[in-house]
KOLDOPA-500316 format. One record per residue (C-alpha): x, y, z. Coordinates in steps of 0.25 Angstrom, whole numbers, plus 5000, padded with zeros to 4 digits. Layout:
BEGIN
XYZ ...
END
This chain:
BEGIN
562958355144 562758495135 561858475125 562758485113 563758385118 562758275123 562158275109 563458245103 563458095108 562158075097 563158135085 564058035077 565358105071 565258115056 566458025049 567558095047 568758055037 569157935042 567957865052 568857855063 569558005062 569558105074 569258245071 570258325076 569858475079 570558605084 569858695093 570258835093 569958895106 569659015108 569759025124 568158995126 567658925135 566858825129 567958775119 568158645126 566558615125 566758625110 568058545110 567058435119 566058435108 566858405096 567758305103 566458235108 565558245097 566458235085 567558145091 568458255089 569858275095 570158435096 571358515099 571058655104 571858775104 571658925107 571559045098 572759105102 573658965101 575159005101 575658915090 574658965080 574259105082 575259215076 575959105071 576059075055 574659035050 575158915043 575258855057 574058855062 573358815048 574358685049 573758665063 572358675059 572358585046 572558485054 571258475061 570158425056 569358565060 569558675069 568358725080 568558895081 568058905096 567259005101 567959115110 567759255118 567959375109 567759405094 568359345081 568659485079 569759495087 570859415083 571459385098 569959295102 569959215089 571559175086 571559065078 570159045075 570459175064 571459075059 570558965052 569859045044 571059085034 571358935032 571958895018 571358805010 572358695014 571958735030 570558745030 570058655040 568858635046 568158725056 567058775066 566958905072 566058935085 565759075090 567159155089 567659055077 566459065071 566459215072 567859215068 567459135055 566459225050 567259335055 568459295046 567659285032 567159425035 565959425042 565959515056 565759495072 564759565079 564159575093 562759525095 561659585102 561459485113 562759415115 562359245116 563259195129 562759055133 561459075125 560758965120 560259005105 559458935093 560358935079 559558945069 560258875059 560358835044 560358695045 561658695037 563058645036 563358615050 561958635055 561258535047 560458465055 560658495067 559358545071 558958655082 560258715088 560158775100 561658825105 562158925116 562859035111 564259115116 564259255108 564259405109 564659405094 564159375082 564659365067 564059405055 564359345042 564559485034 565559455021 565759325026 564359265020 565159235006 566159135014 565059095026 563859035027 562759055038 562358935045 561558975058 560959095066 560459135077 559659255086 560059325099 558659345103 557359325097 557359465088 559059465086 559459445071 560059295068 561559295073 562359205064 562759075071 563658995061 564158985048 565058905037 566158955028 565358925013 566758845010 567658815022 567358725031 567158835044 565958845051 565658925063 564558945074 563959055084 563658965096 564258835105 563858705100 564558645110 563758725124 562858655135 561858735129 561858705114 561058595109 561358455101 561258545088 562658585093 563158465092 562758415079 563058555072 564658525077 564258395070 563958425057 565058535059 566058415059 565258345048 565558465038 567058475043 567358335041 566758335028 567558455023 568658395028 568458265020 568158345009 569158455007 569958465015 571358455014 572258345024 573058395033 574658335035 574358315049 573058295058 573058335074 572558215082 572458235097 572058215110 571458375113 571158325129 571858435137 572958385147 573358445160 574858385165 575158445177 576458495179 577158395190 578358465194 577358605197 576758545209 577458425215 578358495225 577058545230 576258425231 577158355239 577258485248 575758505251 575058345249 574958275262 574958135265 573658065262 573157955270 572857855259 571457815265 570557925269 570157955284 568757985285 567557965293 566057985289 565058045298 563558055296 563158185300 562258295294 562458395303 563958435303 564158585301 565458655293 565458725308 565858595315 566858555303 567358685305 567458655319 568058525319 569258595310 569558705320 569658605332 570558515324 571258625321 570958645309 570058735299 569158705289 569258705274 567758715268 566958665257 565358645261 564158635255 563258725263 561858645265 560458695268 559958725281 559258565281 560558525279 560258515263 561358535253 561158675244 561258595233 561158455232 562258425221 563258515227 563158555239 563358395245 564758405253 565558475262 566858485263 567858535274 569258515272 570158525285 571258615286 572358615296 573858685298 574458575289 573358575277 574158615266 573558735256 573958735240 573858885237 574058945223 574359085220 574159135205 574959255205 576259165207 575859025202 576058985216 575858865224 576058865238 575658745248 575358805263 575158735274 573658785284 574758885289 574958945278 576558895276 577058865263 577558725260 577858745246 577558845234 577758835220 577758955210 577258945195 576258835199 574958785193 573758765202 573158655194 574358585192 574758575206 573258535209 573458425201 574558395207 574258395221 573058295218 573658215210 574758205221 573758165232 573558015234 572158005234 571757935245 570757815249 569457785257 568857915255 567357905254 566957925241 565458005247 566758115250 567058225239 568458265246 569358185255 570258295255 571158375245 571258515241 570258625246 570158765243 570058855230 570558925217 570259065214 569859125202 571159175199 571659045199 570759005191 570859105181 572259045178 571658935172 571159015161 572559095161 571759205165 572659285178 571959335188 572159435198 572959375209 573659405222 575059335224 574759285240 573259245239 572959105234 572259085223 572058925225 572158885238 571858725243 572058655256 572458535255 571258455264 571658325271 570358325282 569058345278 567558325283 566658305269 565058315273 564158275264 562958355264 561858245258 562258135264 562658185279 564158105278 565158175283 566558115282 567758175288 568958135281 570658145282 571658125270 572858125279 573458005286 572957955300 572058055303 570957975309 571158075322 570758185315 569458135308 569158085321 569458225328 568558285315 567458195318 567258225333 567358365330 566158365319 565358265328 565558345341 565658495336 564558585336 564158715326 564458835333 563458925330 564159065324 563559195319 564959265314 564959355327 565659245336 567159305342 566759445336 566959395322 565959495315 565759455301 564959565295 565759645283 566359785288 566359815272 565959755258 566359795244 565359755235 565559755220 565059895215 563859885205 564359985193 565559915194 565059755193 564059815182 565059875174 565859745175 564659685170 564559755157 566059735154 565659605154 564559595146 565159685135 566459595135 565259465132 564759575122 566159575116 566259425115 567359425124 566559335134 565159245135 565059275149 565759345162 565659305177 565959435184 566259445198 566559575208 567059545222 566559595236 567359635246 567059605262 567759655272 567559605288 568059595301 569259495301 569259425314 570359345324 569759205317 569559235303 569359075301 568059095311 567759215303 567759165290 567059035293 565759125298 565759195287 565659065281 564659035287 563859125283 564059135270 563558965271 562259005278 562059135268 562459065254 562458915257 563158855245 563658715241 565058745240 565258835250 566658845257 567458895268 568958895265 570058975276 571558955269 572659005275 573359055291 572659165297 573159285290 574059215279 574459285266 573559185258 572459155267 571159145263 569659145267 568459095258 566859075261 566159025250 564558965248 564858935232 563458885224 564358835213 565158715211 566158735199 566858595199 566858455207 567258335203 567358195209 568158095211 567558015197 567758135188 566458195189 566658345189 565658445189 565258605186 564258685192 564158825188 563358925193 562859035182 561659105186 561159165201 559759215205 559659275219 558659205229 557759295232 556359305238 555359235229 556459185218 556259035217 556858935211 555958915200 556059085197 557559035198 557558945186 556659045178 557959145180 558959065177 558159045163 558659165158 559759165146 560659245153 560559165165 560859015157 561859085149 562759115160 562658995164 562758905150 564158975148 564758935161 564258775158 564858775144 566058845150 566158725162 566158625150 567258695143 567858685156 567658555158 567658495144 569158555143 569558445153 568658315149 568558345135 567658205133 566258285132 565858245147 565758385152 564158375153 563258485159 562458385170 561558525173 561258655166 560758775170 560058725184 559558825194 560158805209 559658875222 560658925233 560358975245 560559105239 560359095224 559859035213 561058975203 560858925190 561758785189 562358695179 563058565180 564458535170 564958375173 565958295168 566958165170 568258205174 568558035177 569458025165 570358135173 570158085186 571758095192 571258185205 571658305194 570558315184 569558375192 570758495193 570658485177 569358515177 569458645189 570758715183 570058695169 568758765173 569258865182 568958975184 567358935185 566658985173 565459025182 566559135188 567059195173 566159155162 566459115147 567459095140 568259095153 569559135150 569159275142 568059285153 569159285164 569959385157 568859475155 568359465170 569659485175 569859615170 568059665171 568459615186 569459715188 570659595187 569959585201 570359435207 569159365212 570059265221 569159155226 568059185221 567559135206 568759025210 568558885215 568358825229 568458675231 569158535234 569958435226 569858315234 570958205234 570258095230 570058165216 568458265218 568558415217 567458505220 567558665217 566658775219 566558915213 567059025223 565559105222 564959165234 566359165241 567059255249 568559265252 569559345261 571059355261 571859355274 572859445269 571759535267 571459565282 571659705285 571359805296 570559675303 569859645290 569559525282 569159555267 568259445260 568159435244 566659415238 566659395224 565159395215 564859385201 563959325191 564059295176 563959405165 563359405151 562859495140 561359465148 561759515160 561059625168 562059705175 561259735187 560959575188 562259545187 562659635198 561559585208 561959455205 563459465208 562959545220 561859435226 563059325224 564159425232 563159475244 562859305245 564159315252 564359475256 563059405265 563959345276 564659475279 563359545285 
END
């Protein structure tokens, strides 16, 4: 658990009015992406209820004045976000500008943090400037007045998002400094908060509510609520009517947008599972592969590549293996963003049914929901079947109504729809090969003398002629990446973000052969032998040569969501890389990964994840099980943390989809806030679409588990881009941007993570 939010549990709420009296809040967002952290504290440590709304709502902004101060009276006080951008422009703040013009019969109560405390000050004449080093995700020591709402609160310590700065100027007649604070040891004090001398406004320069900031934070929103209360009491004037509600946000699916679908691409389940468990360490992905093809089938994989000694690369997530069977008749849900398109496509690649104008997560509510879940499955098993495949980045951008660069006949969620399956457990050799469908006791038995007899052909890539080697690569060019870089870094300067994951793409092209399933699977191969990864996958959709067919290779380090079937749901993120190279170890690793720069980056995805996270549980139980840990890959050293939380409250088979279409896409892939960061890639990248990569790969299982990793180190090819006897294969690299970032280490860094996987084309 962060440590702001763990220390709440030791604060008692002040009395407020009537003892038994919830405060009700309103929480202006400005499109951050830590808003819901914020929200999470003052409902958990002041037993609040909070309703949120944006800068830019439609009901109020533009709209007669009178309207928006009637809405506000009625709160008992008001929380000004933080936000990308500056109080400056009128377009980032909205609303916020609003509160500070209130009349004497509006004034209400209320707390500004980073962009409302900057439009605060701003409005009472003081000015915005641009620091010297720019605070993204750094922890800092506020030197404080012991005052007003820092009366005893002691030491604070508290991680700071900001370019900008405001000083107080003409404003030092209406405001009062509370608290300070430096960029570096030799910079001048930086104001950090301030009161209004008569008005009940106060406003701060950093994040009570970060993983980062200590208990200090807490009780500094404490004795915020102490003062508001009390001037509430004491002078200000009732209100006709007070808001009361439940702020928990609701997802009703739309029924009518997916049932003629569901009934079209769901199968007859058999309601007890069919499986059979095996003991036996030494079953290889070749012979699954196998056992498919002379079943006529093909395989659909999701493995967690081991150590030579048969040892997991990491022992908390790289446990299971999963190969999902697929034949002719496995049916394929297939979503294309440019028409809002749902197609359901049988292995063939025929269409069964399509709907325009749909929504993805609705229909994947929809489709589990419909899916009876069935018994007898072993518990030991993460997946008993379900859907299997991915969403790209471009879908995931729509989640943030960002739009992304698309191309209306390639997917951009594909899932097949797996009925037969063969789950290995890595740590405890059980292997359990398993049916959903009815009566297919012949086939498991057929399964199980295929693994038990079959033997690993031995393949170097050459076997039929099938040469892998590339006959041209298109690497990122350097000026290019490093201009990229400095765009970026002067857009964090401007305040418009906190951090940017750039990306550039790589572009293989090789010698397509006759079987382009045998190709694609050695080149798999390799890529498990060069990079060997926990979620490393091997997925082949579509007919030989179909307009929408698709091939993808990953060996992804990085979880970014799973859940179980209890409601435990985790995040792994990934922000920080260190080459392996001769003489590095792991202990010099952990001495890197010190560095501010380094914890930074990763700091502002975590509190980002709990944002995420916190938007769907709102209860305070997102907790961080694991901060800043350093991991080693076969090729890398990452640095790791842990984000956890209980989603049994939601458990209906669609809460863990809640939880992904909330955090897509993965705040490791764009950086923080999300949706401004997105919108600012999308146009450095060159409105370039990254496809599968920075998207999601994974499984929802029908017993209610998901379990989705972060397309990194993955390459993709398009059938339709077969030309002239070649097949073209898509690399995407990248790596997280702030003000701290060296340009040339930025560059070798995006490039040691692209030639991980430009490797198996030598």
């Amino acid at each position: 658990m962060s440590s702001t939010l763990a220390s709440t549990r030791a604060i008692s709420s002040p009395p407020m009015g009537k003892a038994q009296d919830m405060p009700v809040f309103l929480y202006i967002d400005a499109y951050d992406s830590f808003s819901n952290n914020i929200v999470v504290l003052l409902t958990y440590l002041l037993k609040a209820s909070v309703e949120t709304i944006r800068i830019d709502d439609a009901r109020f902004l533009g709209q007669d004045a009178s309207l928006f101060l009637e809405y506000v009276r009625r709160f008992d006080a008001v929380i000004a976000g933080p936000g990308p951008g500056t109080a400056e422009q009128g377009g980032d703040v909205g609303l916020i500008a609003y509160l500070w013009n209130l009349g004497a019969d509006f004034v209400v109560p209320v707390l500004g943090i980073c962009l409302g405390f900057q439009s605060l000050i701003l409005s009472h004449g003081g000015t915005i400037y641009r620091v010297e080093n720019p605070q993204h995700g750094i922890v800092a020591q506020i030197v404080h007045s012991n005052r007003s709402i820092f009366k005893g609160i002691g030491d604070l310590r508290a991680t700071q998002y900001n370019s900008l700065a405001a000083d107080l100027g003409d404003s030092r007649k209406k405001l009062e400094p509370l608290a300070w604070h430096r960029t570096s040891a030799t910079s001048p004090l930086i104001l950090s908060a301030v009161r209004h001398r008569e008005k009940p406004y106060w406003g701060v320069q950093f994040h009570p509510e970060s993983a980062c900031t200590n208990a200090a934070g807490a009780r500094l929103i404490q004795n915020w609520w102490n003062e508001a209360s009390e001037w509430n009491r004491s002078s200000r004037k009732p209100s006709t009517e007070r808001i009361c509600r439940d702020n928990e946000a609701r997802i009703t699916p739309s029924i009518s947008q997916a049932s003629s679908l569901i009934a079209a691409s769901t199968c007859r389940l058999a309601p007890t599972i069919r499986s059979e468990r095996i003991t036996n360490s030494s079953i290889d992905v070749d012979v699954l592969r196998n056992a498919a093809s002379s079943t006529g089938g093909s395989l659909l994989l999701l493995e967690s590549v081991q150590r030579a000694a048969k040892i997991p690369i990491h022992s908390e997530t790289g446990r299971f293996t999963i190969a999902g069977f697929s034949y002719p008749d496995t049916k394929r849900v297939l979503y294309f963003m440019n028409t809002s398109r749902i197609e359901v496509r049988n292995g063939q690649d025929e269409i069964l049914d399509q709907k325009n104008q749909a929504d993805l997560w609705n229909y994947l509510r929809e489709f589990m929901s419909s899916v009876d879940k069935p018994m007898g499955g072993d518990a030991r098993s993460p997946f008993w079947g379900g859907l299997l495949g991915f969403v790209s980045y471009e879908a995931a951008l729509a989640s943030i109504d960002v739009d992304g660069a698309t191309r209306p006949s390639r997917p951009d969620a594909c899932f097949a729809f797996v009925e037969r399956s063969v789950v290995i457990d890595n740590a405890e050799n059980r292997t359990w090969i398993q049916s959903i469908k009815p009566k297919d006791e012949e086939w498991i038995a057929e399964i199980q003398s295929a693994i038990t007899h079959s033997k690993k052909k031995c393949t170097d890539g050459l076997e039929n002629g099938i040469s892998l080697k590339a006959v041209g690569i298109c690497s990122p060019e350097k000026e290019t990446y490093i201009k990229s870089i400095r765009t970026c870094k002067e857009e964090i300067r401007a305040g418009n973000s906190y951090e940017l994951c750039l990306t550039a793409e790589g572009l293989v092209v090789s010698p397509a052969s006759v079987s382009r399933s045998h190709h694609v699977w050695e080149l798999y191969q390799r890529l498990r032998k060069l990079n060997a990864a926990p979620f490393a996958a091997h997925l082949r959709f579509g007919a030989e040569n179909g307009d929408s067919s698709v091939s993808v290779i990953s060996s992804s380090p990085e979880r970014f969501l799973s859940w179980d079937r209890h409601g435990h749901c985790q995040f792994r993120p990934i922000k920080g890389t260190l080459k392996k190279t001769p003489g590095m170890t792991y202990e010099k690793a952990e001495q890197f990964f010190e560095s501010s720069k380094e914890r930074a980056e990763n700091l502002m995805i975590v509190d980002l994840i709990r944002h995420d996270l916190n938007g769907i549980l709102r209860s305070g139980e997102a907790h961080v099980a694991k901060l800043m840990g350093v991991e080693e890959y076969a090729t890398v050293y990452q640095l790791v943390s842990v984000v956890e939380g209980d989603l049994s409250s939601k458990l209906d088979k669609t809460g863990g989809i809640d939880v992904l279409a909330a955090s897509l896409p993965p705040g490791s892939m764009t950086g923080a806030p999300k949706k401004r960061s997105c919108e600012l890639l999308k146009r450095i990248e060159g409105n370039r679409a990254r496809g599968i990569y920075s998207g999601v790969i994974g499984y929802l299982d029908v017993g209610g588990g998901g379990d989705f990793s972060v397309a990194i180190r993955t390459a993709f090819s398009w059938d339709q881009e077969r030309r002239d006897g070649r097949d073209f294969w898509h690399i995407g690299a990248g790596g997280a941007i702030t003000v701290q970032s060296d340009d040339h280490a930025e560059y070798a860094e995006m490039m040691t993570k692209l030639e991980t996987v430009l490797g198996i084309f030598d």
